[in-house]
C-alpha positions as CSV (number, residue, x, y, z in Angstrom):
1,X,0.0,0.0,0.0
2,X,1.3,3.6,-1.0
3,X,1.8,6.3,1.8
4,X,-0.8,8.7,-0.3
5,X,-3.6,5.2,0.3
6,X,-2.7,4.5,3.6
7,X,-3.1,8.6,4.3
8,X,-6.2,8.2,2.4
9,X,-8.2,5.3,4.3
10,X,-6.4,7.0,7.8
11,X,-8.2,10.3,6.7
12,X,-11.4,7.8,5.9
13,X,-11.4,6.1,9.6
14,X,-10.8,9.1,11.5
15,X,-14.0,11.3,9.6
16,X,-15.9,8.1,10.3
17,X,-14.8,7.9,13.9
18,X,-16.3,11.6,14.0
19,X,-19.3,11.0,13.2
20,X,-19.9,8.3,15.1
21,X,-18.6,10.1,18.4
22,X,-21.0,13.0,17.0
23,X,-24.1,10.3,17.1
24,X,-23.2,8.9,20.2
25,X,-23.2,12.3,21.8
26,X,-26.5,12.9,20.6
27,X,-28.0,10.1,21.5
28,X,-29.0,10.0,25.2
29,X,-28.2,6.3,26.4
30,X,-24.7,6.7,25.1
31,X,-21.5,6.1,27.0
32,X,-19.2,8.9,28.4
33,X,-16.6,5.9,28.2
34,X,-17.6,4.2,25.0
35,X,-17.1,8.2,23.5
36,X,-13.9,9.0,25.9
37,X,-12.3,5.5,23.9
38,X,-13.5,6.6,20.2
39,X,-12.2,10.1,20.9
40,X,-8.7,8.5,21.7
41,X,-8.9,6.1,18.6
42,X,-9.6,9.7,16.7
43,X,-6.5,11.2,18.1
44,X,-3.9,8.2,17.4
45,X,-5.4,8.6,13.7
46,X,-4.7,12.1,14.1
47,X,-1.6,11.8,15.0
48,X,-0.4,8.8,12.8
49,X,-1.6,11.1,10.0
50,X,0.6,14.0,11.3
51,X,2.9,11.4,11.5
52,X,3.0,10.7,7.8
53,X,2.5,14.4,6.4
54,X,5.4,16.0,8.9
Protein backbone atom coordinates (compact mmCIF):
# COMPACT_ATOMS: atom_id res chain seq x y z
CA UNK A 1 0.00 0.00 0.00
CA UNK A 2 1.31 3.58 -0.99
CA UNK A 3 1.79 6.26 1.80
CA UNK A 4 -0.80 8.68 -0.30
CA UNK A 5 -3.63 5.16 0.30
CA UNK A 6 -2.72 4.53 3.64
CA UNK A 7 -3.10 8.55 4.27
CA UNK A 8 -6.23 8.24 2.44
CA UNK A 9 -8.22 5.29 4.32
CA UNK A 10 -6.36 7.01 7.83
CA UNK A 11 -8.15 10.31 6.73
CA UNK A 12 -11.37 7.84 5.91
CA UNK A 13 -11.36 6.10 9.64
CA UNK A 14 -10.83 9.14 11.48
CA UNK A 15 -14.01 11.33 9.59
CA UNK A 16 -15.91 8.10 10.33
CA UNK A 17 -14.84 7.92 13.89
CA UNK A 18 -16.34 11.58 14.01
CA UNK A 19 -19.29 10.97 13.15
CA UNK A 20 -19.89 8.33 15.06
CA UNK A 21 -18.61 10.11 18.37
CA UNK A 22 -21.04 13.02 16.95
CA UNK A 23 -24.07 10.28 17.11
CA UNK A 24 -23.21 8.91 20.16
CA UNK A 25 -23.22 12.29 21.80
CA UNK A 26 -26.48 12.94 20.63
CA UNK A 27 -28.01 10.11 21.50
CA UNK A 28 -28.96 9.96 25.24
CA UNK A 29 -28.22 6.33 26.36
CA UNK A 30 -24.71 6.70 25.08
CA UNK A 31 -21.51 6.13 26.95
CA UNK A 32 -19.16 8.89 28.44
CA UNK A 33 -16.60 5.88 28.16
CA UNK A 34 -17.62 4.16 24.98
CA UNK A 35 -17.11 8.22 23.48
CA UNK A 36 -13.86 9.04 25.92
CA UNK A 37 -12.28 5.53 23.94
CA UNK A 38 -13.50 6.59 20.18
CA UNK A 39 -12.22 10.11 20.93
CA UNK A 40 -8.74 8.54 21.73
CA UNK A 41 -8.95 6.14 18.61
CA UNK A 42 -9.63 9.67 16.70
CA UNK A 43 -6.51 11.20 18.12
CA UNK A 44 -3.89 8.18 17.38
CA UNK A 45 -5.39 8.58 13.71
CA UNK A 46 -4.74 12.09 14.09
CA UNK A 47 -1.60 11.79 14.99
CA UNK A 48 -0.38 8.82 12.77
CA UNK A 49 -1.58 11.08 10.01
CA UNK A 50 0.63 13.98 11.29
CA UNK A 51 2.86 11.40 11.45
CA UNK A 52 3.05 10.66 7.78
CA UNK A 53 2.47 14.39 6.39
CA UNK A 54 5.37 15.99 8.86
Amino acid sequence: MSVSAHLEELKRKHDALSDQVETEQRSPGSSDLDIAEMKKQKLKLKEEITRLTA
